[in-house]
C-alpha positions in Angstrom: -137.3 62.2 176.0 -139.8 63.7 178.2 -140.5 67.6 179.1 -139.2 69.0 182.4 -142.8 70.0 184.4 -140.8 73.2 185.4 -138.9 74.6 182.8 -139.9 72.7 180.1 -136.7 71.7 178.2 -137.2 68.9 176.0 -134.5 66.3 177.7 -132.8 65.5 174.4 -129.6 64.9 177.0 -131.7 63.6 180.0 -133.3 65.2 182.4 -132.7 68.5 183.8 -131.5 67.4 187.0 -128.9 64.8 184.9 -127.9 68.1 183.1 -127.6 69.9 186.5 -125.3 66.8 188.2 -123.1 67.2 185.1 -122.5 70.8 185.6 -121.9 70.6 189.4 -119.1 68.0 188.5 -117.8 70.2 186.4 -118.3 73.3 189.4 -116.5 71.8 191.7 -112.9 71.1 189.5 -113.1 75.0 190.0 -111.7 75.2 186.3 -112.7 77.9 184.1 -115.4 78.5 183.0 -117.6 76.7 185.1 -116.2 76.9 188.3 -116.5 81.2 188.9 -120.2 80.8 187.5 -121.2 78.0 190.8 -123.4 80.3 192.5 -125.1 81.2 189.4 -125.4 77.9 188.1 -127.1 76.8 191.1 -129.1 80.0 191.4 -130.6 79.9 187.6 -131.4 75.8 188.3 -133.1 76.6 190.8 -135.1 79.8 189.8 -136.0 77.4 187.0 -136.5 74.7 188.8 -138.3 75.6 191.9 -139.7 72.1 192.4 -136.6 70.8 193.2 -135.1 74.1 195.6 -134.0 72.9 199.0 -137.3 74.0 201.1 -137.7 76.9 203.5 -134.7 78.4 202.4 -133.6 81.6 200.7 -130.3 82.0 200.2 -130.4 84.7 197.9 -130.7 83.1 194.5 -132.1 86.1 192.9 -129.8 88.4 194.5 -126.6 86.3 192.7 -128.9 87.0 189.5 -129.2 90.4 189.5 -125.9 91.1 190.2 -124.6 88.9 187.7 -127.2 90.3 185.3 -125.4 94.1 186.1 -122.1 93.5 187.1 -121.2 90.0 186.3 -118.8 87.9 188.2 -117.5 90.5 189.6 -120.7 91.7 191.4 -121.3 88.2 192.3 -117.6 87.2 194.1 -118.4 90.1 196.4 -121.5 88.7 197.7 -120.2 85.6 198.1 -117.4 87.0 199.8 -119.6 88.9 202.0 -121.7 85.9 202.8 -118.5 83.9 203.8 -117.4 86.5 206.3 -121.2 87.4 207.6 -120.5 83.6 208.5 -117.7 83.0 209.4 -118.5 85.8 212.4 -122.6 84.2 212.7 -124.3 87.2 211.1 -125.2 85.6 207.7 -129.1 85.5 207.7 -130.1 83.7 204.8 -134.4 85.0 205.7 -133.0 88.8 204.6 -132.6 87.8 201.0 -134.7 89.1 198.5 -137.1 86.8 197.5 -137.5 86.3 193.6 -140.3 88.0 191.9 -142.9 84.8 190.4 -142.5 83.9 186.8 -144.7 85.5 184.4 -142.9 84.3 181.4 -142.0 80.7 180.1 -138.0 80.0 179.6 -136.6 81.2 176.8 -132.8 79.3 177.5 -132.7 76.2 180.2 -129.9 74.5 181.7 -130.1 72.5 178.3 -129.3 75.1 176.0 -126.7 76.1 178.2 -124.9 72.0 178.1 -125.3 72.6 174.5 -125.2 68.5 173.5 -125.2 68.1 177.5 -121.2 68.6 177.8 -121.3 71.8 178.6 -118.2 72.9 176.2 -116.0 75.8 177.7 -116.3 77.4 173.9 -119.5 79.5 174.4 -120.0 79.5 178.2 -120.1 82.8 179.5 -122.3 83.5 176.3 -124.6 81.2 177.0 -124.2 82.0 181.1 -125.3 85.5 180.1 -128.7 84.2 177.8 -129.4 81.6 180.7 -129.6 84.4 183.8 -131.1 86.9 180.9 -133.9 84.5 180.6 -134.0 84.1 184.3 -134.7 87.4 184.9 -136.9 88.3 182.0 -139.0 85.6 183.3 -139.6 87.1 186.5 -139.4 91.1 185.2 -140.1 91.0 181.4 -138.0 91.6 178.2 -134.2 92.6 179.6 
């Protein structure tokens, strides 16, 4: 076991980048639970994990949290819908995203509480999807 240098989870399953390969595997069936929660899954990894974000880009991770963290799924399928179609026509301009505020709090819930025993079990995971971007954003803003 070894501590993640960026979100400090312990690694009792691996590392958090093993945790976050798992849960993109598990994405990309497009089953429920996981699949609806991809943009936020990649969007809380990689608030969390800004060592290992693609580089100069912003594609409006922070934006998917918020509006999960008001308006869940809901909120979040009409950005993404928005996106497609701002694409689709070649107006999609990833540099207009709001950037995320820095972290000024430690991680109170990783991508490892959210595997659970690093299977991520269906029983529990919008729960846990709702403690993960809560921590997200109370890193960056304080107590939700």
């Amino acid at each position: 076991m070894s501590e993640c240098a960026d979100c400090h989870a312990v690694g009792r399953f691996g590392s958090c980048e093993d945790l976050f390969h798992v849960l993109l595997a598990l994405d990309h069936q497009r089953l429920a639970p996981w699949g609806p929660h991809h943009g936020v899954n990649v969007a809380c990894y990689y608030l969390q994990h800004p060592s290992t974000a693609p580089k100069n880009t912003d594609d409006g991770q922070w934006a998917m949290i918020e509006a999960y963290g008001t308006g869940g799924l809901e909120a979040v399928n009409q950005i993404q819908s928005r996106r497609v179609a701002e694409n689709r026509h070649g107006l999609f301009k990833p540099h207009d995203a709001m950037p995320a505020p820095a972290r000024i709090h430690p991680p109170s819930f990783t991508i490892e509480d959210l595997s659970v025993d690093g299977s991520f079990p269906a029983e529990g995971y919008e729960r846990r999807m709702n403690r993960w971007v809560s921590s997200v954003i109370s890193e960056r803003l304080g107590p939700v």
